[in-house]
C-alpha positions as a LaTeX table, in Angstrom:
\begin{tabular}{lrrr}
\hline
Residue & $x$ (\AA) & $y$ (\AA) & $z$ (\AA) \\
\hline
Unk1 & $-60.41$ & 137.31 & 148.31 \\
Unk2 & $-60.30$ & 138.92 & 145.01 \\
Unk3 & $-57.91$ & 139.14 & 142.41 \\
Unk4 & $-57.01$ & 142.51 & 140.75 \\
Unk5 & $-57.84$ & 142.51 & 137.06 \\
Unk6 & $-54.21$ & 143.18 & 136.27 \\
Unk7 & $-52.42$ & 140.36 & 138.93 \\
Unk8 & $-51.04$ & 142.97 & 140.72 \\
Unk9 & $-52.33$ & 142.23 & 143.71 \\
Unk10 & $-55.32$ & 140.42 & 145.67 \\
Unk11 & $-57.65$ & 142.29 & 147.45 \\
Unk12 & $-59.99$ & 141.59 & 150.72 \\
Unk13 & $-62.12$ & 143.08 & 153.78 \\
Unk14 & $-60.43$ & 141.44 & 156.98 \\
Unk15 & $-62.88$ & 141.47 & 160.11 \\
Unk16 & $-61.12$ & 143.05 & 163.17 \\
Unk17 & $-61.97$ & 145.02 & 166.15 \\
Unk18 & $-65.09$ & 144.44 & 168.61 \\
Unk19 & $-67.33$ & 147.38 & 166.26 \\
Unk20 & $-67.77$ & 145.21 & 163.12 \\
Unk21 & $-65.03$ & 146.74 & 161.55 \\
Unk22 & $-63.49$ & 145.20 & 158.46 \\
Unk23 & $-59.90$ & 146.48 & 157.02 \\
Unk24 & $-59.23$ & 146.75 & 153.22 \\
Unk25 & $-56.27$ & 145.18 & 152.42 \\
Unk26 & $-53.93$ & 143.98 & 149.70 \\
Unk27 & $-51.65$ & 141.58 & 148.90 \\
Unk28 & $-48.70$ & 141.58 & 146.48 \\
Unk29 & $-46.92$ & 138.15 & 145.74 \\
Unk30 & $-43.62$ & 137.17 & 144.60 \\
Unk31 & $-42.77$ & 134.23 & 142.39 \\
Unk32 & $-40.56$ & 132.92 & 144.30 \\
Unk33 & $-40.74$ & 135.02 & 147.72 \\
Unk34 & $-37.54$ & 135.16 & 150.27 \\
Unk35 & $-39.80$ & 137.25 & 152.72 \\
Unk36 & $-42.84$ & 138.41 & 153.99 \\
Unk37 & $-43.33$ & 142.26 & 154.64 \\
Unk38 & $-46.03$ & 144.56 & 156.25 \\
Unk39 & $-46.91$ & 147.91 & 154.31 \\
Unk40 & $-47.74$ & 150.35 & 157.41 \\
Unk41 & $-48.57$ & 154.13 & 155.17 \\
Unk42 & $-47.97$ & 157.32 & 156.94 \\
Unk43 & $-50.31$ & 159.82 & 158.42 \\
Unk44 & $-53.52$ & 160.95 & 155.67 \\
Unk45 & $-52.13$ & 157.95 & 153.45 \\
Unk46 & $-53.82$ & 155.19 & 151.73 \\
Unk47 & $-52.80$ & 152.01 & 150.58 \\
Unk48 & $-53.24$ & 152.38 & 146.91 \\
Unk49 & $-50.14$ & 154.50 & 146.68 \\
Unk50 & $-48.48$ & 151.58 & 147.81 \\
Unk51 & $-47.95$ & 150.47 & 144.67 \\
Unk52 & $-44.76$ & 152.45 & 144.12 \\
Unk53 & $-42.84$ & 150.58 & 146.39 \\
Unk54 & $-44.70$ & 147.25 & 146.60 \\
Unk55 & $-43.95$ & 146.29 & 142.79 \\
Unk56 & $-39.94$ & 146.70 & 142.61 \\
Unk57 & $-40.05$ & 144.41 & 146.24 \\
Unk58 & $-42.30$ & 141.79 & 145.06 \\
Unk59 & $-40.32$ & 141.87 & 141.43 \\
Unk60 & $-36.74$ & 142.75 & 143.07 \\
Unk61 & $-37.04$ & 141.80 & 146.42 \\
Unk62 & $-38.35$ & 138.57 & 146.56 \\
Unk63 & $-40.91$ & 139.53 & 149.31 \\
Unk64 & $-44.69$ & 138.84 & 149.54 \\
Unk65 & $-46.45$ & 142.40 & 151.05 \\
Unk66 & $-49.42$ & 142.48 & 152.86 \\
Unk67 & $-50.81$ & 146.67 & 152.76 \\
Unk68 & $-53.73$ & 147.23 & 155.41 \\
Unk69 & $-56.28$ & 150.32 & 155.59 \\
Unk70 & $-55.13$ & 152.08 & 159.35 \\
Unk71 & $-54.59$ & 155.47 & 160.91 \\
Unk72 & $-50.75$ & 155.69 & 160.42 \\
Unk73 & $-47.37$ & 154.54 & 160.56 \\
Unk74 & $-46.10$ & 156.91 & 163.24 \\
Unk75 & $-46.79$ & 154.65 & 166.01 \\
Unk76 & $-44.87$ & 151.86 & 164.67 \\
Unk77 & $-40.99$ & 152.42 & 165.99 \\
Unk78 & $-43.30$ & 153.31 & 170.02 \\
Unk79 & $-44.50$ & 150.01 & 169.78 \\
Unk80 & $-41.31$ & 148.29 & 169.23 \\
Unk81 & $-39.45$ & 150.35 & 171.34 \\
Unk82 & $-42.48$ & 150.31 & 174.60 \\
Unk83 & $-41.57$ & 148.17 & 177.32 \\
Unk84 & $-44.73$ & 148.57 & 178.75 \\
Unk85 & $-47.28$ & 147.08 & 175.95 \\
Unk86 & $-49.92$ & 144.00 & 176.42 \\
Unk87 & $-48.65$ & 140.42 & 176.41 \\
Unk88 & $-50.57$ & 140.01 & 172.64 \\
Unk89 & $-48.59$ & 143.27 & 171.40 \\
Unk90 & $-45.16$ & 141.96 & 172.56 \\
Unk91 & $-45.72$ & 138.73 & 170.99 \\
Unk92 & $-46.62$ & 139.95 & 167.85 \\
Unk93 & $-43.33$ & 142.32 & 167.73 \\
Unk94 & $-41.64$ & 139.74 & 168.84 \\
Unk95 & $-43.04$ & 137.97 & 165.18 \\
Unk96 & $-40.89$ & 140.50 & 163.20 \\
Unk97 & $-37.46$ & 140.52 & 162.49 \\
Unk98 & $-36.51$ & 143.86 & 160.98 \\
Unk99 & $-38.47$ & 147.10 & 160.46 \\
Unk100 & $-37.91$ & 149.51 & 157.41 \\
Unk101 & $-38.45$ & 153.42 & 158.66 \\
Unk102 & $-39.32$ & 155.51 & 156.19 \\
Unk103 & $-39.05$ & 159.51 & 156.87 \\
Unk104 & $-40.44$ & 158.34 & 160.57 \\
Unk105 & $-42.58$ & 161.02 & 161.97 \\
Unk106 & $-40.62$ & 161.80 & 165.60 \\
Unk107 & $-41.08$ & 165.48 & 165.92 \\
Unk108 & $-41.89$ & 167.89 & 163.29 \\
Unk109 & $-39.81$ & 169.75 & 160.80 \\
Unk110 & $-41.52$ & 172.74 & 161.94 \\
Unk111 & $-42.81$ & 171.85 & 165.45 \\
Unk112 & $-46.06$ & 173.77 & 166.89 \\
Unk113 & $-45.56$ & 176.36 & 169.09 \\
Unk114 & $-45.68$ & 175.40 & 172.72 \\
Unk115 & $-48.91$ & 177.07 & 173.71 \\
Unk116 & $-50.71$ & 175.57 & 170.92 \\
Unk117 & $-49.25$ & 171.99 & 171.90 \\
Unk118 & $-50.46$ & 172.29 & 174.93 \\
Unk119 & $-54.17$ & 173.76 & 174.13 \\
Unk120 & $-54.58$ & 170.72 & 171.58 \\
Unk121 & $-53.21$ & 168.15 & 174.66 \\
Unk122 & $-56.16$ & 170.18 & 176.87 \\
Unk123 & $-58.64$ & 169.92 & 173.86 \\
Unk124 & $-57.99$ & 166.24 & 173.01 \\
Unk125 & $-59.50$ & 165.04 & 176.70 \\
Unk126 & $-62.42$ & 166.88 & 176.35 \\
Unk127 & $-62.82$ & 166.58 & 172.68 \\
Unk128 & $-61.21$ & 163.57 & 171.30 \\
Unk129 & $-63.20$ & 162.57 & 168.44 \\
Unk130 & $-63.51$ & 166.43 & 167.01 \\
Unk131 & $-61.72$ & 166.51 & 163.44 \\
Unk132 & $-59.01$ & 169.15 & 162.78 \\
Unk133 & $-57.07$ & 170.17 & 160.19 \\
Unk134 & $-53.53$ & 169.09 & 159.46 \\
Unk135 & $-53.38$ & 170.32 & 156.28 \\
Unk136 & $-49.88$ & 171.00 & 154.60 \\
Unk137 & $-48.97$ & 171.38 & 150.87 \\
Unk138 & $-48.96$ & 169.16 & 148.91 \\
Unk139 & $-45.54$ & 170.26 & 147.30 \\
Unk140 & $-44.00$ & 169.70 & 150.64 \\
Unk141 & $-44.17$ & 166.04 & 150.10 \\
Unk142 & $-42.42$ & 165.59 & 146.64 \\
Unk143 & $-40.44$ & 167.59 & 144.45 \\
Unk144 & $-42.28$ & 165.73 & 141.49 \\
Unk145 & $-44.92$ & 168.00 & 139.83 \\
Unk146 & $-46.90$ & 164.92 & 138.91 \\
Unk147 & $-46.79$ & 163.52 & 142.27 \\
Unk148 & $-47.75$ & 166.57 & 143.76 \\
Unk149 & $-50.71$ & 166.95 & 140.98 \\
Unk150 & $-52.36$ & 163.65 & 141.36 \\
Unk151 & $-52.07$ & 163.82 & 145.26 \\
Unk152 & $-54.40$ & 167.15 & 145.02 \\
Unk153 & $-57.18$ & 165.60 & 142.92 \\
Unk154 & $-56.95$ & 162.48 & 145.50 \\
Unk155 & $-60.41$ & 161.90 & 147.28 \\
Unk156 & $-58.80$ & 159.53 & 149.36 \\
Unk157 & $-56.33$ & 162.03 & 150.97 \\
Unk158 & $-57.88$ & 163.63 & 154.18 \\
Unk159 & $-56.05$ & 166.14 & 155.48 \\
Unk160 & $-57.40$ & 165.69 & 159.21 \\
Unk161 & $-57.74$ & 163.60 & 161.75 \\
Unk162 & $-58.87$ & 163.54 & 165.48 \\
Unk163 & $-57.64$ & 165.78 & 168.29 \\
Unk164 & $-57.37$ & 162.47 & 170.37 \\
Unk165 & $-55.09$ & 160.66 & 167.20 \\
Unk166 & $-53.01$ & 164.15 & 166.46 \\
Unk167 & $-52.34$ & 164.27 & 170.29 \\
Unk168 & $-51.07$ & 160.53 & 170.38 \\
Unk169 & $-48.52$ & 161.26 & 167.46 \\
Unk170 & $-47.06$ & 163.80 & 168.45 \\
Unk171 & $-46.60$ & 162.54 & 172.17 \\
Unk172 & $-45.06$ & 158.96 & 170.72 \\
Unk173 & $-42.51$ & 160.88 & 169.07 \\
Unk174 & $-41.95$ & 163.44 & 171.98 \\
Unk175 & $-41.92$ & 160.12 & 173.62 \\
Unk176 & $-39.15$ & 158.44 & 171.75 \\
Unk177 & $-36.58$ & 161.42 & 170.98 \\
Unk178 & $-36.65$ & 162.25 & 174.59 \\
Unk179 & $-35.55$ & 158.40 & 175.60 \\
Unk180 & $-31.90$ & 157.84 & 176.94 \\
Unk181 & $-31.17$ & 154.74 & 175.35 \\
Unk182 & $-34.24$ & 153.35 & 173.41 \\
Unk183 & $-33.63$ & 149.60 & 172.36 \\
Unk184 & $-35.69$ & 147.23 & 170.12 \\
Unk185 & $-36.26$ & 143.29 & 170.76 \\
Unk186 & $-32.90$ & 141.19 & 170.38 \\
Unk187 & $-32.53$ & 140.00 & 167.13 \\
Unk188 & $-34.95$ & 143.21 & 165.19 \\
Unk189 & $-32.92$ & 144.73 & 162.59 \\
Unk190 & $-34.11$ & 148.57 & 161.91 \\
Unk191 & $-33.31$ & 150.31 & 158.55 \\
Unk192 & $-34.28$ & 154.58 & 158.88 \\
Unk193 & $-34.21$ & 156.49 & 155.49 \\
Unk194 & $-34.79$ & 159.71 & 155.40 \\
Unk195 & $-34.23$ & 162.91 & 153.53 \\
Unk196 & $-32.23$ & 165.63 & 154.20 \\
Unk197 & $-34.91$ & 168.57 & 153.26 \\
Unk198 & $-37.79$ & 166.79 & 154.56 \\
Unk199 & $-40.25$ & 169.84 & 155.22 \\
Unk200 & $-42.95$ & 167.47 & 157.29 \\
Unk201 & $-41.07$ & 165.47 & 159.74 \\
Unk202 & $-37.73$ & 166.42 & 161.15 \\
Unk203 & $-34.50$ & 164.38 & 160.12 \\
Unk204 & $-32.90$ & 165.95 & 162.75 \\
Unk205 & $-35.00$ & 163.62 & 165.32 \\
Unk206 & $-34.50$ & 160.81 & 163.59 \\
Unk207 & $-31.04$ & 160.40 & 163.28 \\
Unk208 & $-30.78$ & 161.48 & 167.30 \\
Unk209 & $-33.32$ & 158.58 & 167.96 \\
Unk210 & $-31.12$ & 156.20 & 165.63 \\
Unk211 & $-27.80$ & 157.56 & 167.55 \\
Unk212 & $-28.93$ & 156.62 & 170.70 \\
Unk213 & $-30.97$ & 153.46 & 169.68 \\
Unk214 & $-29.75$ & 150.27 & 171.31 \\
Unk215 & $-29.91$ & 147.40 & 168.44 \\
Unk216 & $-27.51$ & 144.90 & 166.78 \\
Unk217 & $-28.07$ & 145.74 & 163.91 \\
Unk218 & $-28.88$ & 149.54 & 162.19 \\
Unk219 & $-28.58$ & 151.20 & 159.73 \\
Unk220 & $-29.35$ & 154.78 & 158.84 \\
Unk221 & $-29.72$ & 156.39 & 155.34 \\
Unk222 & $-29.81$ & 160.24 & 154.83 \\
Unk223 & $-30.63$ & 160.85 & 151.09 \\
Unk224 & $-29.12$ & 164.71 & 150.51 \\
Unk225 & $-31.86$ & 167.07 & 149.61 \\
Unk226 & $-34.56$ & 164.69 & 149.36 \\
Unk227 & $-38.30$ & 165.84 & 150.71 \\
Unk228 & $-40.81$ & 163.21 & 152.39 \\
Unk229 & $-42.07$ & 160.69 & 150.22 \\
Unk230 & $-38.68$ & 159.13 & 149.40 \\
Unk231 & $-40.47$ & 157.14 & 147.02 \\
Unk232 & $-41.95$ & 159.45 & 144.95 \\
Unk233 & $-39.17$ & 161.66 & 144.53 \\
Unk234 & $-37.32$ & 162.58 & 141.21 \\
Unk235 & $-33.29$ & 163.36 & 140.19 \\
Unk236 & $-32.58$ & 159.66 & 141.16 \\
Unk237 & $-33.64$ & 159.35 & 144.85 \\
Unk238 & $-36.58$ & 156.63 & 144.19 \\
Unk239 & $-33.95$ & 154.79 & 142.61 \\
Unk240 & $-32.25$ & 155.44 & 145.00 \\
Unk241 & $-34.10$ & 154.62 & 147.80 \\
Unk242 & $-35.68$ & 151.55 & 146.39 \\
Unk243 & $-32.14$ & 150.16 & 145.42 \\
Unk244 & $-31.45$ & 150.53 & 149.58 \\
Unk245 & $-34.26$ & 148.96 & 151.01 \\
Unk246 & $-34.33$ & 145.95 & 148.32 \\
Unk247 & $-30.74$ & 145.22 & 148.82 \\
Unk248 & $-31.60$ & 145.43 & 152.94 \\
Unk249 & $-34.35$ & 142.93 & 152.70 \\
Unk250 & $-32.32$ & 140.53 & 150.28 \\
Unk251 & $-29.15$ & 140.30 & 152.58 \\
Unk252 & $-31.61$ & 139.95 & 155.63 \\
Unk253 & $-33.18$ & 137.72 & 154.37 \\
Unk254 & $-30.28$ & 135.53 & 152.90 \\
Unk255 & $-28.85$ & 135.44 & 156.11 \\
Unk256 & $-32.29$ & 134.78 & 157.85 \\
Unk257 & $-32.35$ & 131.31 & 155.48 \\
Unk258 & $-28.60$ & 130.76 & 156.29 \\
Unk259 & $-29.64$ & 130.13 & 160.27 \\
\hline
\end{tabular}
C-alpha cells in the first residue's frame, strides 16, 4: 500500500475477480474514526473526485472511507433491496448498517423513448460488450463553472459504457420504482439526497421509491433547485449537503456505540 505524498489518503491495487483483475482503491483515515464507510461513484465516475466528500467525513465525520475503481453506484439500493441475491451477497449486505443515496439513478430525468428502450434491451443480448454513447453535458451535472470546466478536460471521464451495463441500469431502476413495498434488511438505515432540478436522474422516482420503502429508519432530503452532483454544487448546497450526511453518520454512529 502506498501513501499519498500529501497524507490524504493511501493508495493500492486489490486482486479480485477470476480474470486477474486488480481494483484501484483508496483509503482516507480519521484520527480518531467513529465509522467505517464505502465510497460507491456514480455512472462515468472515478474515484479521484472523491475527494470532495471524503475529506470533510474523515475531518468532520469521524469515519475511515474506503473508494474502489467499479462500473457504478446505480446498482447499489437493487442489491439491498433483492430478495433473490447469492448467499455471499446477502451476507455482505447484511455487513452494513446504513446506506447514504446520493441523487440515486432510478429512472431518468428525461427517460428514452419506448422504442429506443426496447431496441437497446434487443441489442444488449446480441451485442453486450459493444460501447455506446451516454454522453450528456457536462453543465447538466453542476451549476459550478469550474466544476463543469475541469470535468471536460477529464481523461478519466468516459462517457460510454456497454449495451449489456446501460441495459442493467436502467432495468434495476425500472426494477425498483415499479416495486409495491420495497424493504431493506432490519436494522439498515437509508439516507436519499437529492436535488430538486436534477437534469440526469429523476427526483421524482426517488422520492416514490423512498415513499413506499419499508425501513425503520429513513430519511429523505430534497435540496430545492440543486442539479446532480450535490457535492459539487455552489449557492450553499455542498454545505449543505455535506452538513446532512456528516451529522447522519455522527448520530448513527453514536447510537451504533451506545448498543
Amino acid at each position: 500500500m502506498d501513501q499519498h505524498p500529501q497524507s490524504i489518503y493511501e493508495e493500492s491495487w486489490v486482486p479480485g475477480g477470476e480474470d486477474l483483475l486488480r481494483f484501484y482503491t483508496r483509503i482516507y483515515l480519521a484520527r480518531n474514526p467513529l465509522a467505517a464507510l464505502i465510497f460507491v461513484h456514480g455512472f462515468t465516475e472515478h474515484i479521484s473526485r472523491a475527494v470532495s466528500v471524503a475529506l470533510p467525513l474523515t475531518h468532520y465525520g469521524g469515519a475511515n472511507m474506503l473508494a474502489l475503481e467499479e462500473l457504478g453506484g446505480s446498482l447499489l439500493l437493487h442489491l439491498a433491496t433483492s430478495s433473490s441475491l447469492p448467499s455471499y451477497v446477502q451476507e455482505s449486505i447484511g455487513m452494513l448498517s446504513g446506506i447514504i443515496a446520493s441523487s440515486p439513478f432510478l429512472a431518468q430525468t428525461e427517460p428514452l423513448a419506448k422504442s429506443l428502450r426496447h431496441i437497446v434491451a434487443i441489442a444488449s443480448k446480441a451485442l453486450p460488450a459493444i460501447l455506446i454513447s451516454t454522453e450528456l453535458p457536462h453543465s447538466y451535472l453542476s451549476r459550478n463553472r469550474d466544476v463543469v470546466a475541469t470535468l471536460a478536460k477529464d481523461p478519466l471521464v468516459k462517457q460510454k459504457s456497454s449495451m449489456k451495463f446501460v441495459t442493467e441500469m436502467l432495468d434495476a431502476g425500472e426494477h425498483l420504482i415499479q416495486l409495491e413495498h420495497p424493504s431493506v434488511p432490519c436494522g439498515l438505515s437509508v439516507l436519499v439526497l437529492h436535488g430538486t432540478a436534477d437534469r440526469i436522474t429523476s427526483f421524482t422516482a426517488s422520492k416514490q421509491f423512498f415513499d413506499c420503502l419499508d425501513a425503520r429508519d429513513k430519511t429523505f432530503v430534497d435540496i430545492q433547485d440543486a442539479y446532480h452532483e450535490l457535492v459539487h454544487e455552489p449557492y450553499g448546497v455542498r454545505e449543505e449537503y455535506m452538513d446532512r450526511c456528516i451529522d447522519w453518520v455522527l448520530s448513527r454512529a453514536a447510537s451504533y456505540h451506545q448498543h
